[in-house]
N, C-alpha and C positions, 0 to 999 in steps of 0.2 A: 722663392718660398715654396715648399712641398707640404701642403696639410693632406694628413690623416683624418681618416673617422672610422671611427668603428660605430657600426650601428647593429643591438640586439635584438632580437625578438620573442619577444612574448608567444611561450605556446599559444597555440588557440585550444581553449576549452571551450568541448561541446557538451551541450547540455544535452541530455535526454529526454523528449517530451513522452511523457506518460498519456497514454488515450486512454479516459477514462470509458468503464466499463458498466452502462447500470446492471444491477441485479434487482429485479423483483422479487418481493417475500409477498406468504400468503397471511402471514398477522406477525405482530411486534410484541414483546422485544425477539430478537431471535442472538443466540448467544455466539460472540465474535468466533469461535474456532470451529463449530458448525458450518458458517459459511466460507471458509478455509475449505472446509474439508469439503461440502459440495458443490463449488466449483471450481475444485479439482486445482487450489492452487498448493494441496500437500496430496497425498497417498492415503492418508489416516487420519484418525480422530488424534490418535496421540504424537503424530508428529505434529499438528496444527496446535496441540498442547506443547511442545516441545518450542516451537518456532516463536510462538507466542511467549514461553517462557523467558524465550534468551537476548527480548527484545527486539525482533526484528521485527514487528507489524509494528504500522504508526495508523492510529484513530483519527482521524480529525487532523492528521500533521502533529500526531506529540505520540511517542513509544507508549504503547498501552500496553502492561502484561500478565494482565486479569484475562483469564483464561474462560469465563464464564463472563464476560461482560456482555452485558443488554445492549444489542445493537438496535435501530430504531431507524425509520425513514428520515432521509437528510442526511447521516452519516457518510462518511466516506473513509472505506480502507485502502493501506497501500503494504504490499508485499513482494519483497524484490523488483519484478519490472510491471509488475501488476497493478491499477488503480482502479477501486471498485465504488460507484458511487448506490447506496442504497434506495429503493425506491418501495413504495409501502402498493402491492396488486391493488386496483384497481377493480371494482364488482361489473 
């Protein structure tokens, strides 16, 4: 008797671990494409309008695309390989 086996394998997916980043603000709300824009994860004020347009920033883990959204200490954004968690200055 000759057995055969064929055995598969499963890629291995790897996952990406995002290091989150705090940012401190000097007062709240401060508006989501503003902080895009200064720290430096677009060029401009209107690509970080643009980016934000087209979907690609997640709030909290859910696609936000209010371009003027009120951001607030707690929040947490994520953009391409970036994760920024906000944090409200400290006196």
């Amino acid at each position: 008797m000759v057995f055969c086996y064929a055995v598969e394998y499963a890629p291995l997916k790897i996952k990406e671990v995002k290091v989150m980043k705090e940012v401190e603000i000097s007062k709240e709300p401060v508006e989501l494409y503003k902080i895009l824009k200064f720290e430096g994860l677009v060029s401009s004020g209107g690509e970080a309008k643009s980016v934000i347009d087209d979907g690609r920033v997640l709030l909290n883990g859910v696609v936000e695309t209010q371009r003027r959204k009120k951001i607030v200490s707690g929040d947490t954004i994520e953009f391409m390989d970036e994760k920024l968690k906000i944090v409200l200055q400290t006196q």
